[in-house]
C-alpha positions, 0 to 999 in steps of 0.5 A: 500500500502506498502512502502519501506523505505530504509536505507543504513548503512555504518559500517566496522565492521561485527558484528556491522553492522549485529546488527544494520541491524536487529534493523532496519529490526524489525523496519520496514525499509529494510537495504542495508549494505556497508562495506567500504566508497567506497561502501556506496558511490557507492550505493548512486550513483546507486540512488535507493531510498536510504530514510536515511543514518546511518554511523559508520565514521570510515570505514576503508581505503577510505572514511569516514563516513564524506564524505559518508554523505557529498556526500549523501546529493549532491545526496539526498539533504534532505536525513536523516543522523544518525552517529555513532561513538566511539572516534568521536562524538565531530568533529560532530558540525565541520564535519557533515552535518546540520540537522543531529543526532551524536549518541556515541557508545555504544547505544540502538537500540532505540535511532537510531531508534528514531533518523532515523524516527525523521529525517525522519519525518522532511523531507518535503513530496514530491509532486508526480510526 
């Protein structure tokens, strides 16, 4: 049985976001790609099995990576959350959401990789409903 591992990825900036998409395709996952904070915030809100959040914090006008990750996790509490940033990675211990992994660009695709799957293998499995 196949599952779906979704992955929604906040990052402004196109040529970014479509490199980072294909890393986390070639990993298996599928990639849905919000451009802005307000759309990442409304496809979490669609609540389609949204299973990790990977966020630049600087989107641009609107919400920022901050809030996008604070609201995932009012409407996934347990969702894994990787940010990325450039300049912000020191506001991480103030700003981010517990249990979750700061990644400073630049990086290789292999440290987000690890750092997705390892936040998602410390989720707790769910009982079925």
């Amino acid at each position: 049985m196949d599952v779906t591992v979704l992955i929604l990825l906040a990052e402004d900036e196109r040529l970014i976001a479509a490199a980072l998409a294909d890393d986390l395709e070639e990993a298996g996952f599928v990639v849905r790609h919000a451009p802005t904070g307000r759309d990442a915030l409304a496809a979490l809100d669609e609540g389609t099995g949204v299973s990790g959040l990977v966020t630049d914090i600087r989107l641009g006008e609107g919400p920022d990576g901050w809030d996008v990750a604070r609201h995932a996790r009012e409407v996934f509490p347990l969702i894994p959350v990787v940010y990325m940033s450039g300049d912000s990675a020191h506001e991480h211990s103030a700003y981010g959401v517990p249990d979750s992994i700061m990644l400073q660009k630049p990086f290789v695709a292999a440290q987000l990789i690890t750092a997705i799957t390892a936040l998602m293998n410390a989720v707790p499995a769910q009982p079925p409903a």
